[in-house]
Structure formats: structure tokens, C-alpha cells
C-alpha positions as CSV (number, residue, x, y, z in Angstrom):
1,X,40.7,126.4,221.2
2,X,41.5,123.6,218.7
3,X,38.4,121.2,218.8
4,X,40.3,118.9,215.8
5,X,41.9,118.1,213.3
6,X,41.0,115.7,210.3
7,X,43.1,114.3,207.3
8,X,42.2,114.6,203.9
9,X,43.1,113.4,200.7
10,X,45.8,114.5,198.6
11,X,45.3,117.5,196.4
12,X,41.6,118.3,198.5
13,X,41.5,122.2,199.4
14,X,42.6,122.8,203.5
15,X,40.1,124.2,205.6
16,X,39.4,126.0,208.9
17,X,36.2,126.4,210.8
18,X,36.4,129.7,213.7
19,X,33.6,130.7,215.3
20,X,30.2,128.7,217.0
21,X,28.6,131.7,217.6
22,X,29.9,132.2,221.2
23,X,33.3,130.9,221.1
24,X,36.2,130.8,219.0
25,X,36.8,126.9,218.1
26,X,39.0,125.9,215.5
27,X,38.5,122.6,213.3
28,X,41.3,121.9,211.0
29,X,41.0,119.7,207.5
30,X,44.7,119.2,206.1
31,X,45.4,117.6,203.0
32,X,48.3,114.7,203.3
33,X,51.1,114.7,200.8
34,X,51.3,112.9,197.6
35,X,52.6,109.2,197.7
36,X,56.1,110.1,196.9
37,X,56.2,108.0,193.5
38,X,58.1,110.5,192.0
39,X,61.2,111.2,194.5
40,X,64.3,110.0,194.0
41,X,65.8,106.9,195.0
42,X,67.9,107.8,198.3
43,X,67.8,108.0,201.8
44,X,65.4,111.0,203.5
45,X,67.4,114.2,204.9
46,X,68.1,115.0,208.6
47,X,64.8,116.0,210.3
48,X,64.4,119.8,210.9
49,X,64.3,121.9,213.6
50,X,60.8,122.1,215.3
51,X,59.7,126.1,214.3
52,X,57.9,128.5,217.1
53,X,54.1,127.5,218.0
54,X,51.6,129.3,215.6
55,X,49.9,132.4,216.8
56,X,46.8,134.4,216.3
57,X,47.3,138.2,216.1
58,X,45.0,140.6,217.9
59,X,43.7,141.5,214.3
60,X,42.8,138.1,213.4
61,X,40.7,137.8,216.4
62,X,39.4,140.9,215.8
63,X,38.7,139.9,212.9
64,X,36.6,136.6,213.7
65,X,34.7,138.3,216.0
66,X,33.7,141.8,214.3
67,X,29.2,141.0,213.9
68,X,28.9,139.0,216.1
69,X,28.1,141.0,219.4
70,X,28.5,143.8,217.6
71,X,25.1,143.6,216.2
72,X,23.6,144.6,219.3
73,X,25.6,147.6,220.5
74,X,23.0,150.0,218.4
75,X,20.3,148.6,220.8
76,X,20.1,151.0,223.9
77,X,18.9,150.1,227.2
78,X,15.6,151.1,228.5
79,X,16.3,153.5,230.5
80,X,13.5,153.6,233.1
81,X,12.2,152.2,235.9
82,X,9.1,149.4,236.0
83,X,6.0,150.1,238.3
84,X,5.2,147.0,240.0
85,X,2.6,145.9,238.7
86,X,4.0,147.3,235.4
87,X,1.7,149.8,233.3
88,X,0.7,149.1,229.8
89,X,3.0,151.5,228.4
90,X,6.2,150.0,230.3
91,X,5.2,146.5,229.1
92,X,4.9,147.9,225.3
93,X,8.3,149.3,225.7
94,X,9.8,146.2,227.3
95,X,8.0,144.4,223.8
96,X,9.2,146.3,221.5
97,X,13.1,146.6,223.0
98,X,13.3,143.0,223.4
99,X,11.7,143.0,219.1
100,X,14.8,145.5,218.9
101,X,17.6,143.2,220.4
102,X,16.6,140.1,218.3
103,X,16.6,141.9,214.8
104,X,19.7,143.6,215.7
105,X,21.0,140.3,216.9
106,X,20.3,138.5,213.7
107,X,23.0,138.1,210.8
């Protein structure tokens, strides 16, 4: 998704912004040509043709994406069943997975 796109000044360095955190959002900053002192006197040429919409490859996305999720496919699930009322022990083990899934969920 293209959230915008901003002018900047001549000769300023492009940029891109990709990723929020949850979704990929793009946020353009293009540098506009130089005032044209230089060009000949003359008319302009014929416009061009329009060229094929840009496109991101599966790699690029890939790409974008690798750490985010990923950080917490090393956490396991708990893989048991809570007593109701829940035991001492299961709540110490609910603790210390949920400890588990934020530091592997931090960058």
C-alpha cells in the first residue's frame, strides 16, 4: 500500500519507508529535477509512452518481512492443559512462556 508521496528538493537523496510493524506501507520522498537553466533553447520532445506499473517481487517482500514474525517462531506452545482453578505450576509456566514470547518478539 502507498500511504504517500512527498517532493523534495533538488539534488536531496530519494527515500522509501516499508514496514509499520504489521503492514507493509510505503511512503515515498522524490527529489524534483533541476530548474532546466542549462537546456537548450528549443521546443521539448514528443511525450513518451507510459511504461508498465512498478512491481514488487516475491523476494522483495520476503525480504521486508524476514524478523518481523519470525522472531517468534522459536517460541513453542505450551503444550498442556490448565486445571481450573489453575495450579501454581501451570501459572509459572503460563509466566514464563508469555516472558518467552516478548523477548523473542523484540528486535
Amino acid at each position: 500500500m502507498v500511504d504517500g508521496v512527498t517532493t523534495l528538493n533538488p539534488g536531496d537523496p530519494g527515500s522509501v519507508g516499508g514496514f509499520d510493524g504489521s503492514h507493509v506501507r510505503f511512503t515515498f520522498g522524490l527529489p524534483c529535477g533541476a530548474d532546466g537553466q542549462n537546456r537548450a533553447n528549443g521546443n521539448d520532445g514528443a511525450q513518451g509512452i507510459q511504461g508498465p506499473p512498478g512491481e514488487v517481487s516475491n523476494a522483495q517482500l520476503a525480504s521486508a518481512m524476514s524478523g518481523t514474525s519470525n522472531n517468534t517462531n522459536a517460541v513453542s506452545t505450551l503444550g498442556f492443559s490448565v486445571s481450573d482453578p489453575p495450579t501454581q505450576s501451570e501459572m509459572q509456566q503460563i509466566v514464563n512462556k508469555l516472558d518467552e514470547l516478548i523477548l523473542n518478539g523484540r528486535r
